[in-house]
C-alpha positions, -999 to 999 in steps of 0.1 A, spaced: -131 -396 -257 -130 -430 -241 -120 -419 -208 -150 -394 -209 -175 -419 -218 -158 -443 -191 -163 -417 -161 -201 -408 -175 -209 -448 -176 -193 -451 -142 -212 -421 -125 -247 -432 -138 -239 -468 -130 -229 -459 -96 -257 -440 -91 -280 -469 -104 -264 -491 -79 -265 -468 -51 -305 -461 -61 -310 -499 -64 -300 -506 -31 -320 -481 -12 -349 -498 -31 -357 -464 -45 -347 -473 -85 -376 -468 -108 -378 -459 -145 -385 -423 -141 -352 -422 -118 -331 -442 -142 -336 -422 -169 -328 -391 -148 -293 -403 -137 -292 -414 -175 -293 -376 -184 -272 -369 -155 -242 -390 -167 -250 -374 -208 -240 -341 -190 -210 -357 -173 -202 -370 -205 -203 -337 -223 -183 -319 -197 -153 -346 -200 -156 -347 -236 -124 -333 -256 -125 -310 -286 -115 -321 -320 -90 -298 -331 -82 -297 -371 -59 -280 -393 -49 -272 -427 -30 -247 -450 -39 -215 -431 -66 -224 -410 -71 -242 -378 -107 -249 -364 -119 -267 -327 -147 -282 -330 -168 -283 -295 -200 -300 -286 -218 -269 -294 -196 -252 -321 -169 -249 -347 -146 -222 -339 -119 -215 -368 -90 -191 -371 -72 -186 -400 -33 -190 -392 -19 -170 -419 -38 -137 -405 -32 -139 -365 -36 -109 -345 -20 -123 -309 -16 -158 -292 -20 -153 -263 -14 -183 -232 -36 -183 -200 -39 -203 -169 -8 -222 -145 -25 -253 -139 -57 -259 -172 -30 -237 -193 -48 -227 -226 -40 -205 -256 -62 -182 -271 -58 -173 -307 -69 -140 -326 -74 -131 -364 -77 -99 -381 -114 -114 -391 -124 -109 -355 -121 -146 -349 -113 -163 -323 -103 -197 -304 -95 -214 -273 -65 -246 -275 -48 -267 -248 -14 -266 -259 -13 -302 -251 -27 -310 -288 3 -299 -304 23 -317 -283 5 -341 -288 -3 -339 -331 30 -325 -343 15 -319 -382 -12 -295 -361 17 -276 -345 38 -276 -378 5 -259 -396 -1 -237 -372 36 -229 -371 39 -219 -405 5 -201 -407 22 -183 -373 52 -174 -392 33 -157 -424 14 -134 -398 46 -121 -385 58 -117 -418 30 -98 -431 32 -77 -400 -3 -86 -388 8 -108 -352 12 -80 -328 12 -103 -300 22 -136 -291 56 -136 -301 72 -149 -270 47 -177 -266 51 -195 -304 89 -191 -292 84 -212 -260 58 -239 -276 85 -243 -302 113 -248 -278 91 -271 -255 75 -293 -289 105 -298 -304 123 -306 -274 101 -336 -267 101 -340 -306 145 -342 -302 142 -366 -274 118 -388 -291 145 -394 -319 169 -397 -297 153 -425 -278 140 -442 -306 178 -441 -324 192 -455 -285 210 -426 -278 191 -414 -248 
């Protein structure tokens, strides 16, 4: 969020100065590069991303988008380089997640692990399988080295 409002305040102030020196700055113009770097802003902004017994919600600019864990129809992962996963219920519901946030928030990933792990056992995730397999190996890899850093053994 603070490197997001850092690039916005930098574009518009850049502009400003740029505008200022060609003499052309008025009010009407400030206040357009001032809506200018809002859009930059809300382009770079992150979603929050929240969790609890069952559920896990992003919450955009614009929306909420929840999911309940426990009921999960397919996780499915997208993209090489902006990798994101996509997240089905049986509701119809649906939502979009860098996997870097639960890398990043280890309760999130456990939460969403267990709610994971009552869909398969209920039989209701159909797809997606592979990929909880792989974000567990790669979390709680970084999760084991962590320890083992912290302890001096690495």
């Amino acid at each position: 969020m603070r490197r997001a409002l850092q690039y916005s305040l930098a574009f518009v102030g850049l502009l400003m100065v740029l505008d200022w020196g060609e003499g052309s700055l008025t009010l009407l113009r400030a206040m357009l590069w001032a809506v200018l770097g809002t859009g930059v802003l809300a382009v770079f902004l992150p979603s929050r991303v929240a969790a609890g017994d069952g559920w896990l919600a992003v919450h955009s600019l614009v929306r909420e988008r929840r999911v309940r864990t426990d009921a999960l129809v397919s996780v499915r992962q997208y993209g090489g380089i902006a990798e994101h996963l996509v997240l089905r219920d049986m509701h119809g519901k649906w939502l979009e997640l860098d996997p870097r946030v639960l890398e990043a928030n280890p309760l999130i990933w456990h939460l969403l692990d267990a709610g994971a792990r009552r869909s398969l056992a209920s039989g209701t995730l159909l797809h997606g399988t592979q990929v909880l397999q792989e974000l567990t190996d790669r979390i709680d890899g970084q999760e084991a080295r962590a320890v083992f850093a912290a302890s001096g053994l690495l």
